[in-house]
C-alpha positions, 0 to 999 in steps of 0.5 A: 499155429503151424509151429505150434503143431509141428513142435507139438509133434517133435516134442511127443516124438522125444521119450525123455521130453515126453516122459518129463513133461508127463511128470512135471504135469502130474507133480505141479499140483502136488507142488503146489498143496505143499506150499500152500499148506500150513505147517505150523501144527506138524510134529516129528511123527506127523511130519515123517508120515507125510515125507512117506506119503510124498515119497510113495506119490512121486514114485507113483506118478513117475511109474505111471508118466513112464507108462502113459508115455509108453502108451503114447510112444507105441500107440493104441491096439485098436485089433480087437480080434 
């Protein structure tokens, strides 16, 4: 159990492991709603409508890991003067 702590802290003390894991956490599930959809009923222009949406999802979530992982990095403001 020790380990697992002291890994636990070296990996949020790494930024590019942090902010990976971040959005591979945020992307698995939308993984996995894409291959489990049924893709026999999609057309060109529908298909094109969902690359669009998956695209603005990705860039969405990687701009928010980047943040969170921001956050974690610097820590909380608890001054509330």
């Amino acid at each position: 159990m020790n380990r697992l702590v002291m890994k636990l802290r070296q990996v949020v003390h790494q930024p590019k492991a942090l902010r990976s894991g971040l959005q591979l956490l945020f992307v698995i599930p939308l993984v996995i709603i894409l291959l489990t959809a049924n893709w026999a009923n999609v057309t060109l222009a529908s298909g094109m409508i969902i690359l669009v949406m998956i695209v603005s999802l990705l860039v969405g979530l990687h701009k928010l890991a980047n943040q969170i992982a921001a956050v974690i990095e610097k820590g909380a403001d608890n001054n509330f003067e």
